[in-house]
ROPATI-109982 format. One line per 2 residues: their letters; for each residue x, y, z of C-alpha. Coordinates in steps of 0.2 Angstrom, whole numbers. Layout:
! residues N
A = X Y Z; ...
END
This chain:
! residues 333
XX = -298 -32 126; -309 -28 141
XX = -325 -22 139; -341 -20 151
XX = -343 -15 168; -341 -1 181
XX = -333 16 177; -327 27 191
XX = -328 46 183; -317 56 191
XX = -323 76 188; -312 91 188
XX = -313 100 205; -309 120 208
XX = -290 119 211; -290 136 216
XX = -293 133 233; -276 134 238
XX = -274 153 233; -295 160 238
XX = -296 171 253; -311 177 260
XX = -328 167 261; -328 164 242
XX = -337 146 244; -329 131 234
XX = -342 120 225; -331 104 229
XX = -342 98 242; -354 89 233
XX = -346 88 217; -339 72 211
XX = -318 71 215; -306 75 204
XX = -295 76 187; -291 91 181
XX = -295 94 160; -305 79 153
XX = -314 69 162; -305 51 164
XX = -315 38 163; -305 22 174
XX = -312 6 170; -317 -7 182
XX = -324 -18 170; -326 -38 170
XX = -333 -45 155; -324 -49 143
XX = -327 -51 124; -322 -70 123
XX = -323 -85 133; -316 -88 151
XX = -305 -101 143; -293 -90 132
XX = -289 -80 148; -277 -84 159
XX = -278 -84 179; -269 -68 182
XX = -282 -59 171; -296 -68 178
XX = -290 -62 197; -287 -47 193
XX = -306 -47 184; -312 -52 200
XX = -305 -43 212; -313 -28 200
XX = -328 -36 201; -329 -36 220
XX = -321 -20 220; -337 -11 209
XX = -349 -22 221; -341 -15 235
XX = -352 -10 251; -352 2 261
XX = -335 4 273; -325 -6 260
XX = -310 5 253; -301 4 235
XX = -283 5 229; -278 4 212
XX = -261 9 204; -263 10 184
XX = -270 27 177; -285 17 173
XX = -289 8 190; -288 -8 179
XX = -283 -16 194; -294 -7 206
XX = -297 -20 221; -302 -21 239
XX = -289 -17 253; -292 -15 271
XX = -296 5 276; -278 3 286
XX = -269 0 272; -265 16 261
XX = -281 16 247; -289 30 233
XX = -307 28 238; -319 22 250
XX = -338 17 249; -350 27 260
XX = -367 22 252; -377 13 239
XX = -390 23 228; -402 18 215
XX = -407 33 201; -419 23 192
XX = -432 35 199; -424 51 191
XX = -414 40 174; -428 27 168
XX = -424 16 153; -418 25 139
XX = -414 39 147; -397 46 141
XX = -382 45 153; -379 61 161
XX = -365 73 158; -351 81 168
XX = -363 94 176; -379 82 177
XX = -366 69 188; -360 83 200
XX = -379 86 203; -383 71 207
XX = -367 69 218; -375 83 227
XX = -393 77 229; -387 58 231
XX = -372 58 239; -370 73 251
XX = -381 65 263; -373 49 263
XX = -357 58 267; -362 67 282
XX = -373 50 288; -358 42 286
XX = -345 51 294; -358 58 310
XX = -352 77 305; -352 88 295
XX = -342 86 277; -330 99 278
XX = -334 110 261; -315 116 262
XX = -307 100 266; -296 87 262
XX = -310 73 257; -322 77 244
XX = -335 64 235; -334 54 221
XX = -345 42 213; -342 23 204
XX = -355 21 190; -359 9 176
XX = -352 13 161; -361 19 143
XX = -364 0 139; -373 -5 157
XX = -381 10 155; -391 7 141
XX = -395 -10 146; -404 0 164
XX = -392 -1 175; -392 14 187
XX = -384 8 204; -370 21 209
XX = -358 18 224; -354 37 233
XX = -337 36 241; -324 48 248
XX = -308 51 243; -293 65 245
XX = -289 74 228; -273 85 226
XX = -276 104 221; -270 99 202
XX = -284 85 201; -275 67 204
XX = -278 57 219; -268 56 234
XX = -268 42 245; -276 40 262
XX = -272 27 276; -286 22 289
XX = -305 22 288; -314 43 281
XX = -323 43 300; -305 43 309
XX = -297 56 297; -294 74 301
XX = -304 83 289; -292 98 289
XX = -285 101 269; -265 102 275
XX = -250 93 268; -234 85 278
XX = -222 96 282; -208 97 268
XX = -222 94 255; -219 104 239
XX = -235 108 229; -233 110 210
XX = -235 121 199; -253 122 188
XX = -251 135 176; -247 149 189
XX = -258 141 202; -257 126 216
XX = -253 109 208; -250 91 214
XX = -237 86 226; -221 85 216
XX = -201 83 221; -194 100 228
XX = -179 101 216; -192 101 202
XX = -203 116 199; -216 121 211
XX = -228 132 218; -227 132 239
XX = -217 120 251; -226 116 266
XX = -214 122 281; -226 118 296
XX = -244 110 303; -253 121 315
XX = -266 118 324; -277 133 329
XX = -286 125 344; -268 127 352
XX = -272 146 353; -292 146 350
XX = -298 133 363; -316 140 367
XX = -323 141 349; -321 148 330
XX = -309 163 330; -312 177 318
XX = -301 177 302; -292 194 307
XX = -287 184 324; -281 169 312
XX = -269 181 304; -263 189 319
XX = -258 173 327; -254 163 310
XX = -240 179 308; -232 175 324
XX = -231 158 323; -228 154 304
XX = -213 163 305; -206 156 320
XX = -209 140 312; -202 144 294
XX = -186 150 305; -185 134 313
XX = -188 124 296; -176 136 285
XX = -160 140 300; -165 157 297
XX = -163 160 280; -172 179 274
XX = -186 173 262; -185 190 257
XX = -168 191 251; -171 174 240
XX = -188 185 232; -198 169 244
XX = -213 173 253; -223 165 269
XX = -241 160 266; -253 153 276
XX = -269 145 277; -286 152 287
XX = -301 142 289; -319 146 288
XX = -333 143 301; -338 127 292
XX = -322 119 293; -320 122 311
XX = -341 116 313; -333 99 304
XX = -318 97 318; -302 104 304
XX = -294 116 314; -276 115 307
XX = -269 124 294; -252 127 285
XX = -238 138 284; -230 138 266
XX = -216 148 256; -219 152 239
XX = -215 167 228; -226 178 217
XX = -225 183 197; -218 200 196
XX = -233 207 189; -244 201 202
XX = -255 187 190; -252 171 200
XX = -237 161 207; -219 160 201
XX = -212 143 200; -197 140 215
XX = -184 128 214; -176 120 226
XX = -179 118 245; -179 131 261
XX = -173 117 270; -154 123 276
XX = -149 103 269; -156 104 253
XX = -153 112 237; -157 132 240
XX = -173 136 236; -176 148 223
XX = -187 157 213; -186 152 192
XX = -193 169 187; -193 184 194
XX = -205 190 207; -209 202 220
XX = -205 196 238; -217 200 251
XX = -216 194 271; -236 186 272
XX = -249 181 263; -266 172 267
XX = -275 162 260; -292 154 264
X = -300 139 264
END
């Protein structure tokens, strides 16, 4: 059994984003990234409860590479693979990885010895007084509040804690709408900020809201049928969100033409949705957006779950419960 050091906390962030319109302002920002439901705790603990001698060298490699990993500095980027992270380790920012460090911080000043370890709300507050500002040091712009990175924070865990430790490590990482976190390849300063998927990515199905990236045969919320990019049309500076629409109808359905051969969402009960984006988005440099199909419940209350593919070589896509079609619909942020 492996007892001891860091914890990386991973905090439920609003999934909702994928179906707000308007400026109704996400608190992702400065909230610490991402699991949906309870909080899970993945351990990037080293000690152990026995001598070095009763372990063998694979266990006390992959203790190392924790080790280094929790120690990490700034610019260093994580990958781990087990629900737990209990072989979190050290990859270059090239390679695909889960997390990367921005900045060191120190919270003795506010948590002294003795003081109790903060809860879920108390964390995302000091993500946001602690962390923001590494963020936005780091990255020379803005964090985009909208966006595909959002922070997240390694700390020590309940036992460290009580003994005063109070080091934290911010870092940046990409959390899917549903809570788990997607991969990223190549260093947070070089990625477009802008919160789109490939195209021919299908989105899950959370209750009747956005969820993780899933197969398209299995049940799910929207498939990603193009990338725009809204500088192609809005060169000299931040269009308004009724000329985002007036474009986005255009040109979404040309795309979704292209992408399906054709096919009538309508007659399928399918609906074209697209994204808009938000002042501070743009002031951060994410300027693209996507056009998805989906398909509503028939009374209205959230998204029906499709089946299948628009694709004309894939399995048909399809709504698995009724709803009522529509042509558009927006969504922000």
């Amino acid at each position: 059994m492996e007892h001891g050091a860091g914890i990386m906390e991973l905090m439920p962030k609003e999934p909702e984003r994928f179906r707000r319109s308007g400026r109704t302002l996400r608190t992702q920002l400065l909230m610490v990234g991402a699991a949906i439901g309870a909080i899970g705790a993945l351990s990037l603990s080293w000690a152990f409860s026995w001598g070095m001698n009763s372990v063998d060298a694979e266990v006390a490699q992959r203790l190392a590479a924790k080790e280094e990993a929790f120690h990490s500095p700034p610019g260093s980027c994580l990958n781990w693979t087990r629900p737990d992270a209990s072989d979190a380790h050290k990859v270059p920012c090239e390679q695909a990885h889960l997390f990367e460090v921005i900045g060191v911080v120190d919270i003795s000043d506010q948590y002294p010895p003795g003081a109790p370890s903060p809860d879920l709300r108390l964390w995302r507050q000091i993500a946001e007084e602690r962390c923001g500002e590494s963020a936005q040091t780091y990255l020379n712009k803005p964090l985009d509040p909208y966006g595909k990175l959002t922070l997240g924070v390694l700390r020590p865990p309940e036992q460290q804690w009580a003994d005063g430790a109070r080091e934290l490590r911010c870092g940046l990482q990409w959390a899917g709408p549903g809570g788990s976190l997607q991969q990223l390849t190549g260093p947070a300063v070089e990625q477009d900020q802008s919160d789109v998927w490939p195209v021919g990515t299908c989105l899950g199905l959370s209750g009747k809201t956005v969820g993780d990236p899933v197969d398209c045969a299995a049940p799910h919320s929207y498939e990603i049928v193009a990338v725009l990019d809204l500088k192609d049309e809005f060169a000299d500076g931040y269009p308004s969100q009724e000329d985002q629409k007036a474009w986005l109808d255009l040109e979404c359905n040309k795309a979704v033409d292209e992408y399906s051969g054709g096919k009538n969402l309508d007659e399928q009960g399918l609906l074209l949705g697209w994204d808009l984006r938000e002042q501070e988005s743009w002031d951060a440099g994410s300027t693209k957006v996507n056009c998805k199909v989906g398909a509503t419940l028939e009374d209205g209350s959230g998204l029906a779950p499709v089946r299948g593919s628009v694709k004309p070589t894939e399995q048909p896509a399809e709504p698995s419960s009724t709803s009522a079609p529509s042509t558009s619909t927006e969504t922000g942020g």
